[in-house]
Each structure stands twice: as structure tokens, then as C-alpha cells.
N, C-alpha and C positions, 0 to 999 in steps of 0.2 A: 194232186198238184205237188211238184218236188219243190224245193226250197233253191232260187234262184240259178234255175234254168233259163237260160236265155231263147227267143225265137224271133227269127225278123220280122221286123213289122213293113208291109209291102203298100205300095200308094194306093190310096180312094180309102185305105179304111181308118175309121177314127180314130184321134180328128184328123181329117183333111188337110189342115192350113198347116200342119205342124212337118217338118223337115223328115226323113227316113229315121227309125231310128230304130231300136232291140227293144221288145216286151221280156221284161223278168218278171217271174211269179216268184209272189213270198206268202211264207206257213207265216201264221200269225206267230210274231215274239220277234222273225228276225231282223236283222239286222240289214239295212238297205244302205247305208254309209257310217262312218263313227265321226264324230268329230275331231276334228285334225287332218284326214283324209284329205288327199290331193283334190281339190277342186276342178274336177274334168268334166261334167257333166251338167245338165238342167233332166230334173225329174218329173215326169207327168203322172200324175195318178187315172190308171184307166177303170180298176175298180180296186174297193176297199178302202181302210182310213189307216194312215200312217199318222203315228204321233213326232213331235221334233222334243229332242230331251239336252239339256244345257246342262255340264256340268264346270262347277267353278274350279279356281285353282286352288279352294281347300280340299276340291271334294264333293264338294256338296251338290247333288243334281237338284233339276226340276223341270218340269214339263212347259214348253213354250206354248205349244197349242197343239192342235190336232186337224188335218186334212183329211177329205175325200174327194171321191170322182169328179175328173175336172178344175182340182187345183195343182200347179206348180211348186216344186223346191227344192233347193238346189241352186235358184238361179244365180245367186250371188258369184257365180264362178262367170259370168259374163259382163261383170263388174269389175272386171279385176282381182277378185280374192282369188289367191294361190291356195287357201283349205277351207273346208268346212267349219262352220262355226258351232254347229250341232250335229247330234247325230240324229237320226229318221230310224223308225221303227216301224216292222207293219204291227197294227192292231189287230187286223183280220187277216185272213187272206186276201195277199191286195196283187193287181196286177200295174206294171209302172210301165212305162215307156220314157227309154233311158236316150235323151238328145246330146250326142257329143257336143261339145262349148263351141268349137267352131262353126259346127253345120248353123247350131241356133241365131248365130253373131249373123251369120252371112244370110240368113232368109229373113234376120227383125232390118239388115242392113239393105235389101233389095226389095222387099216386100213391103210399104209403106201401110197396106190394109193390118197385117199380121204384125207390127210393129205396132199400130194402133188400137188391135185387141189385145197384146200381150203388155200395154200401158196400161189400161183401162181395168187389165184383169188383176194387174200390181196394186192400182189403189183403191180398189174395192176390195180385195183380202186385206190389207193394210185397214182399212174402215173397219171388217170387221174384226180383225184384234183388235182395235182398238174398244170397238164391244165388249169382246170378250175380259178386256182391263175392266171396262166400266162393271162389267156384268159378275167379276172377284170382286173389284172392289166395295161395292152398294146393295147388292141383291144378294136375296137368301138364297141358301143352299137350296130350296125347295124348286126357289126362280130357274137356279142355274141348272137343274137336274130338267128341268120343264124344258128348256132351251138345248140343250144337251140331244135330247131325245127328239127335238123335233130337227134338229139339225141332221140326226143319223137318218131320221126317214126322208130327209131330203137327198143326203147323199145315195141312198140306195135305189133314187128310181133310175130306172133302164138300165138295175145291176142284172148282169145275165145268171150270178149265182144265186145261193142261197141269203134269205134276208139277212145284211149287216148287224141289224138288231136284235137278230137272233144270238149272233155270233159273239155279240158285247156282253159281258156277266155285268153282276154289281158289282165284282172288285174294280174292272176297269172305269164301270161308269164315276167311281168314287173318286176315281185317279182324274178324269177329264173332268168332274166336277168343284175339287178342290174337299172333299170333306170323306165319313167316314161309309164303311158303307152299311152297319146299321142304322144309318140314317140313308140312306136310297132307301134300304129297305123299307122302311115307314113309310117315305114319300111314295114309295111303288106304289104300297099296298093302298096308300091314299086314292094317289089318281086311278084304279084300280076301281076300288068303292064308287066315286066319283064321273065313272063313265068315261073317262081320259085315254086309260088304256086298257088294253084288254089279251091276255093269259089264253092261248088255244091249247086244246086238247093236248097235242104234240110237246106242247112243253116254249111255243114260241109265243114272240111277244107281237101285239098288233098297236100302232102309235096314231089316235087320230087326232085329227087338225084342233076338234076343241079343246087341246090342253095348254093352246095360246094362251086360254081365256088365264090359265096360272100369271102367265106372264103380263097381264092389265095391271 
């Protein structure tokens, strides 16, 4: 995969409802917009997980949140902002589907169905940052690594690559977690023990469903 090659994206294939638009692949690290960048675009994630990173007018960065397959951003450019307010990184190798501002204006503007899923899809991500506030704010680090991890294996079904969770080390997971990462690593080795998760041969990670039970 080269680092932001563009390729058309042609009708019937996913998703459907969504206006014509160009797939970019991105190497994990780089760079999918900066903040300040002209605001021209709404981004689709087709696979991989893009993080949004905020930095202030000291200086001082920090990580907003993190998407995977199936969520939008960007879309603030159909709002009226003339630039980005963060900048998008990929985490992994992620594939985007890149919607010009106008085409998306004109199908949320003629399409009442696709305007009612692209509401719907706004206040449910919205819902869960606000999660994700609650889940810094109140929950341990152990919570947030538990949530974390079942969040990537949700992202990665009906990824046609290689497992996302493979692709995530501890340093990243420390960074989407909010803590250090000799402390994943504990928690790993925890849920590990625990039956939570489980280390194959290869060197990959497998995430099953009972490591909700952390999160009770």
C-alpha cells in the first residue's frame, strides 16, 4: 500500500448511499489533513482507525478521539467552516473515501433518507464522545484499556486486511487510553491470565466479548 494514492471509487460499492467520491490509502502515521487546512472535504473511513489530534495556540497537542470503519470527519466543512479544526492521522493502514463538500451538500440536500442517516450517525458518535469524556473522566485506566480493545474489534469486522489489533502496539494503545504503557502492559498480562484475551502463536492478539465483564 503506497501512502496516499488516490483511486476512484465507482457506484454500487461501499457504501452505496454515499455520493462518488476518491479512496486514499494511508501507511499508518500519516497524515490525512493538518489542522488549518482548507476545509474542502467530508472523510469516510472504509478501513483502519484514524485518530483527530488538537493542538492549542501554545503548543500543546492532545488527542480528541479516535475513529474506525464506518465513521465520518471532516464534516464540519458543510457547516460552513472555511479549515479544519484538527488534524486526522491514520493509526493503521486505513482506507478513506474522500467526499467533495459540494457533492455531500447536494445528496444530504436531495436525499431526505441519506440526510436522515447522516443525522442520526452525527448524534450517535457525538453520544459516544461523550462516553469516551465520561469514561477519562471516572474510570480506570484498566476500564478504559478494556473499552478500548473491544472497541478495535468492533472496528475491524468486515476489515478485508490484516487484524487492526494486530496492527495497534502498547504504545498506541497508551495514547487512546490516556495512561502509560507499562501500565497496558500489566492490564494485558492481566486479561491474558484472566481468559479476556489471548496472544497466538504468530505474535497476534485475539479480543473476546468476556472482557466486557472489566467493564461491570
Amino acid at each position: 500500500m503506497t501512502s496516499g494514492k488516490p483511486r476512484k471509487l465507482t457506484k454500487g460499492l461501499f457504501p452505496a448511499a454515499l455520493p462518488p467520491g476518491t479512496i486514499v490509502d494511508y501507511l499508518p502515521g500519516k497524515t490525512i489533513f493538518s489542522q488549518g487546512d482548507k476545509c474542502s472535504a467530508v472523510h469516510y473511513i472504509r478501513q483502519g482507525v484514524v485518530k483527530l489530534v488538537l493542538v492549542s495556540k501554545r503548543g500543546r497537542s492532545g488527542v480528541l478521539g479516535f475513529l474506525g470503519r464506518g465513521d465520518f470527519f471532516g464534516e464540519a466543512c458543510i457547516g460552513g467552516h472555511a479549515n479544519y479544526g484538527t488534524s486526522a492521522i491514520a493509526v493503521v493502514a486505513s482506507s478513506v473515501l474522500v467526499i467533495d463538500r459540494k457533492k455531500m451538500i447536494q445528496i444530504i440536500e436531495e436525499e431526505p433518507h441519506v440526510c436522515t442517516q447522516f443525522i442520526n450517525y452525527l448524534l450517535s458518535r457525538n453520544h459516544r464522545i461523550e462516553q469516551d469524556l465520561i469514561d477519562h473522566l471516572f474510570n480506570s485506566s484498566e476500564k478504559r484499556l478494556a473499552r478500548v480493545l473491544l472497541l478495535l474489534m468492533e472496528y475491524e469486522r468486515g476489515n478485508e486486511n490484516l487484524s487492526i489489533i494486530q496492527r495497534v502496539n502498547q504504545d498506541t494503545l497508551a495514547e487512546m487510553v490516556g495512561t502509560t504503557r507499562p501500565r497496558v502492559n500489566f492490564f494485558m498480562n492481566k486479561f491474558r491470565k484472566l481468559g479476556y484475551i489471548h496472544y497466538t502463536h504468530n505474535g497476534g492478539l485475539e479480543v473476546y466479548k468476556s472482557l466486557s465483564k472489566v467493564l461491570q
